[in-house]
N, C-alpha and C positions, 0 to 999 in steps of 0.2 A: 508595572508588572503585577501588584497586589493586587488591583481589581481585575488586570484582565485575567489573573487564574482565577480569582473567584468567580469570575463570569466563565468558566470553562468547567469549574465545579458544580454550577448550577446545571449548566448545560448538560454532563455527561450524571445527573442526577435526573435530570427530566427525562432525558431521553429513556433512560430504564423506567423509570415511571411510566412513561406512557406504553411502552411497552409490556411490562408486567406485572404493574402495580403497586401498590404498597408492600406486599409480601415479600417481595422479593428484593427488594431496597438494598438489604444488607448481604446478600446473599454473596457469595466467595463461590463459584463455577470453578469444577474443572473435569474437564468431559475427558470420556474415553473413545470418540472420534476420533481422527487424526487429523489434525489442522496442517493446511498451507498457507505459508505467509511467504510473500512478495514483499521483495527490498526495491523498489523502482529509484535508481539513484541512488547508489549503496554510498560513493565516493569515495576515497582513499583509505579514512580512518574509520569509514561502518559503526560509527559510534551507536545508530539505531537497531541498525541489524545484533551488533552484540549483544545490548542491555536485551533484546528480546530473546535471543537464542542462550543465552547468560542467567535472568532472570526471569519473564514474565513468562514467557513459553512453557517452560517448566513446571510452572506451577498453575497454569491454565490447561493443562492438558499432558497425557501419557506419551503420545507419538505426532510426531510434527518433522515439517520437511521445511526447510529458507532456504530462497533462491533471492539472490542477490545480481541485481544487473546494473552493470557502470558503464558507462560509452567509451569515456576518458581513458585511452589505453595506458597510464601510468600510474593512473588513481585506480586500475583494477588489478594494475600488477602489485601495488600496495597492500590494497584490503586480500588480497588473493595470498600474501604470507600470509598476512594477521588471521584468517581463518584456517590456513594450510589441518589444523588440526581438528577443525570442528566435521564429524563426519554429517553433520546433519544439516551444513551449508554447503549448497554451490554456489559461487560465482560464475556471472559468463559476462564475455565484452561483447554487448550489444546496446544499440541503442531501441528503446521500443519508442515505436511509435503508430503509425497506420499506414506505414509504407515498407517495402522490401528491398533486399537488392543493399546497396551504398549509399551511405547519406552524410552529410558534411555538417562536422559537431564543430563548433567555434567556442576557439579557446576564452577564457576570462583570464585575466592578470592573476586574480586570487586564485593561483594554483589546484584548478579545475572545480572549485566549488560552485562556480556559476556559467561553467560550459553549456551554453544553449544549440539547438537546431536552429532557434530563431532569429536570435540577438548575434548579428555578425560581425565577423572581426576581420583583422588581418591574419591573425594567427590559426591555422584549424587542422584538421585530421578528417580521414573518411574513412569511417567505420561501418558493420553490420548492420542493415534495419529490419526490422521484424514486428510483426503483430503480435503481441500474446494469446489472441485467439488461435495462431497456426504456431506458435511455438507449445501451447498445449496439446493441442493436435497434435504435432510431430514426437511430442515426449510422452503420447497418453496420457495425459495427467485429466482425468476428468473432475470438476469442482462439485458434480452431485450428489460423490460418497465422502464428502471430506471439507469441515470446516474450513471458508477461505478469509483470511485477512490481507488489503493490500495497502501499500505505503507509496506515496509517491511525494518526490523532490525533483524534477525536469526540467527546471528552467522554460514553463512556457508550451510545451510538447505533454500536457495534460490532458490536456481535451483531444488531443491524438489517439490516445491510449483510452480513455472513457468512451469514443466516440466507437472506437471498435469492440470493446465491452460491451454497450448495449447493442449494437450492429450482428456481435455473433449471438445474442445470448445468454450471456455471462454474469450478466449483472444481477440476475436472481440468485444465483449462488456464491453471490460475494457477500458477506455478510457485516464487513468492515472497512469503513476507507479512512486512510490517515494521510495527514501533507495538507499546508495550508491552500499552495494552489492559487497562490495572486501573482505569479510573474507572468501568467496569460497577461491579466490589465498593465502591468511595467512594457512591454512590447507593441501591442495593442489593443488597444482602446473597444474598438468596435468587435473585434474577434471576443472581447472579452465580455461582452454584451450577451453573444453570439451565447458564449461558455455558462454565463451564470442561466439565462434561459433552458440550455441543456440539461444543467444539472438538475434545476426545479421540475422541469417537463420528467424526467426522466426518476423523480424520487433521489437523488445519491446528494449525501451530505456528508462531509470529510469533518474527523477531527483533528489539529492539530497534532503534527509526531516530529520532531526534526531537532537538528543539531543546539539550538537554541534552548527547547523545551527538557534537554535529555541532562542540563546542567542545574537543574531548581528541581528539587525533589517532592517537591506538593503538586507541581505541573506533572509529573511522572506519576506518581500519585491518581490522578485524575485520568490520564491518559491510558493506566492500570486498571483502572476500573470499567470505562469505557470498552476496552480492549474488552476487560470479563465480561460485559454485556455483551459485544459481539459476539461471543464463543459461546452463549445462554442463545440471542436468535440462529446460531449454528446448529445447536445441536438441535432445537426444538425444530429447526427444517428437515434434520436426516431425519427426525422418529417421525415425522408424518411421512414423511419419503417411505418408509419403512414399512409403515403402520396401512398408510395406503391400500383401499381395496383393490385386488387385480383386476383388469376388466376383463367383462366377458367378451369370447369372441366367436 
């Protein structure tokens, strides 16, 4: 665990480096855009969604909205107290993916932590499915005035959701992705090929955020920082969005 955060420290120190330099190395961001962050797989306890809406949000930024989505109709009636009082979270029971209509979530033993579309069972439920490109659509949420950070934990139904991101357009005003993103390879093999291809083709590199990382606080730490780096290539998109010359016509 001691090397691979320090390999996760390096990492989310290079990446601002290459980004914007020396100067800005130690720099502590916090904009006055409005960020949207995405919980994709909030599950029961929302241990991620909280520390962010709790802590790092806060202090990253003046105005932010979290939208928390769980498939698991039990695990969303759960996190759905736990936040009852956060007015700056919603919950919904959907499953995103790249499909509409009902789709069949397959239970895990481990009390919905590893509920897949993929990985089948005997056990399941048929719940809501939806694209985040038309559920933005349906709710106006455009990501071009507003810092976007997104998290995902799917069990496998990653490259679903990524694949309709760059499909609609979307992937240029996301500014952060978090979730490690290996239970595509646990599932399959060759779709998994399919996915890391995707991702390089397409520029999108996730950093680690999840149930695991959220109990060691140098990994939170790091994850914190990266986050701020997101929110520095956020804002510095809206001021050229801004700044931009009108065209003539």
């Amino acid at each position: 665990m001691l090397v691979d955060t320090s390999l996760l420290f390096i990492r989310a120190v290079l990446r601002r480096l290459s980004l914007f330099g020396f100067s800005e190395i130690f720099t502590k961001w916090r904009t006055g855009y409005p960020v949207l962050y995405l919980d994709i797989g909030t599950h029961k306890q929302g241990a991620e969604l909280a520390l962010m809406t709790d802590a790092i949000l806060p202090s990253v930024c003046i105005h932010y909205e979290a939208y928390g989505f769980e498939a698991n109709q039990e695990s969303f009636r759960q996190a759905r107290v736990r936040f009852s009082k956060k007015r700056h979270v919603i919950l919904l029971h959907k499953a995103l993916c790249n499909a509409q209509g009902k789709i069949r979530l397959y239970h895990n033993a481990s009390s919905g932590l590893a509920d897949s579309l993929y990985r089948q069972a005997d056990s399941f439920e048929d719940v809501e499915a939806v694209r985040l490109s038309d559920w933005l659509r349906e709710k106006d949420i455009s990501l071009e005035d507003r810092i976007c950070l997104l998290r995902m934990n799917i069990e496998g139904a990653e490259f679903d959701v990524l694949q309709d991101v760059v499909e609609s357009g979307l992937a240029t005003n996301v500014d952060g992705y978090y979730g490690m993103w290996d239970d595509v390879s646990k599932i399959n093999v060759k779709r998994d090929v399919e996915f890391r291809e995707f991702l390089s083709t397409n520029g999108i590199s996730s950093m680690t955020f999840n149930g695991r990382d959220v109990r060691w606080r140098f990994r939170m730490k790091c994850i914190e920082y990266d986050m701020n780096t997101s929110v520095m290539v956020g804002s510095r998109r809206l001021e050229r969005r801004i700044n931009a010359p009108t065209p003539i016509t």
